[in-house]
C-alpha positions as a printed NumPy array, in Angstrom:
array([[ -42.613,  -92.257,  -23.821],
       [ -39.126,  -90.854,  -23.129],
       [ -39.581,  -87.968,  -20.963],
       [ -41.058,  -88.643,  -17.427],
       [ -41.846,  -86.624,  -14.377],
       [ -40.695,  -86.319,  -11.07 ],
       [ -43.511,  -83.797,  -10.445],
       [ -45.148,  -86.386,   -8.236],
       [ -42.405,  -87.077,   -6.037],
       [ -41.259,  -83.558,   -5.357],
       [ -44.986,  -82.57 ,   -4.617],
       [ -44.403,  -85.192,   -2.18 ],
       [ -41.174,  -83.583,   -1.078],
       [ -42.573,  -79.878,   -0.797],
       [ -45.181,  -81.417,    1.515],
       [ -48.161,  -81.15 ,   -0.645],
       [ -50.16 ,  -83.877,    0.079],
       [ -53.042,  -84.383,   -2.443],
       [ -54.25 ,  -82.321,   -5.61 ],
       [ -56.657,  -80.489,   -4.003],
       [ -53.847,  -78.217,   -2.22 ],
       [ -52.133,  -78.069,   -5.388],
       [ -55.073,  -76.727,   -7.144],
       [ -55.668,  -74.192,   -4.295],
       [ -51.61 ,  -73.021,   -4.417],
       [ -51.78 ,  -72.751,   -8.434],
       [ -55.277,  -71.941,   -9.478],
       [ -54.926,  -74.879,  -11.806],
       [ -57.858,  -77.084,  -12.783],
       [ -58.555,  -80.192,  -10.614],
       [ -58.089,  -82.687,  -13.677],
       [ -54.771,  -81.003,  -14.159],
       [ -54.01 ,  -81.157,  -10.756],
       [ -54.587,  -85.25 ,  -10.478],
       [ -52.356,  -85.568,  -13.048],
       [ -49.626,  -83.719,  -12.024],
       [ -50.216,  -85.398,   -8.908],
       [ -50.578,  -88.938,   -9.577],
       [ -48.809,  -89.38 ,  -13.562],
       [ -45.275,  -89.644,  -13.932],
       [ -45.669,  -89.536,  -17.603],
       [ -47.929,  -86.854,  -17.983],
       [ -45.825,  -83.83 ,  -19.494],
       [ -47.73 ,  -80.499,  -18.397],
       [ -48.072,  -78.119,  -21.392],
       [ -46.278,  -74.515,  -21.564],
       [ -48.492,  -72.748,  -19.677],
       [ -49.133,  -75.146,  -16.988],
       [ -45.518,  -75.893,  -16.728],
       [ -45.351,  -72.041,  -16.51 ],
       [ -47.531,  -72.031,  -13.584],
       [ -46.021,  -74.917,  -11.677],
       [ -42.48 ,  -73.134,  -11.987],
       [ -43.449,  -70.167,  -10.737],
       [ -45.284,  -71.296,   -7.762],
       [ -43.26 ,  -73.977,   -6.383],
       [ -40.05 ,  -72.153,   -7.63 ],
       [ -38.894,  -74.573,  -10.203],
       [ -36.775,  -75.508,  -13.441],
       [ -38.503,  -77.486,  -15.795],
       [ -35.074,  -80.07 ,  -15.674],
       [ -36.215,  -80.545,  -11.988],
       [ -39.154,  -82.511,  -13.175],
       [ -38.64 ,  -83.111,  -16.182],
       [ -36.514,  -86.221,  -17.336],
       [ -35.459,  -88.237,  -20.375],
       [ -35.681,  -91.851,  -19.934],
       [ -33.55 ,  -93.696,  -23.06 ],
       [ -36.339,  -95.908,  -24.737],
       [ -34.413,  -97.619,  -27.341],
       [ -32.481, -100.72 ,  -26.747],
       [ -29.964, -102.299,  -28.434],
       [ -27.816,  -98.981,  -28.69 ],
       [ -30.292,  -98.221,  -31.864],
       [ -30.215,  -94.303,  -32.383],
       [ -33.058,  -92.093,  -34.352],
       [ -32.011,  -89.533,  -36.35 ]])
């Protein structure tokens, strides 16, 4: 998959330490908490990504990367 997250390591960053305290600063669910936490491929759906901006006062491009997945300089149209 071609778009990754940095969510984890910014969490990290903003000194939130497990899901748990994410859960309690977003009112998110715990099982979308653990991912956001743990899963740098896990791409949070609008409203979630809604949520996560808000509260921790971000972009989606500051979590949200593309990572080229092709090789061999092969383009999709």
């Amino acid at each position: 998959m071609p778009v990754k997250s940095r969510l984890p390591e910014l969490l990290k960053e903003r000194k939130i330490q497990n899901p748990y305290q994410l859960e309690k600063l977003t009112g998110l669910g715990r099982g979308t908490c653990r991912r956001a936490f743990i899963d740098p491929l896990w791409v949070p759906n609008p409203q979630v990504m809604e949520v996560i901006c808000k509260t921790l006062g971000l972009q989606p491009g500051d979590f949200l990367y593309y990572e080229e997945s092709c090789k061999g300089g092969e383009v999709f149209n």
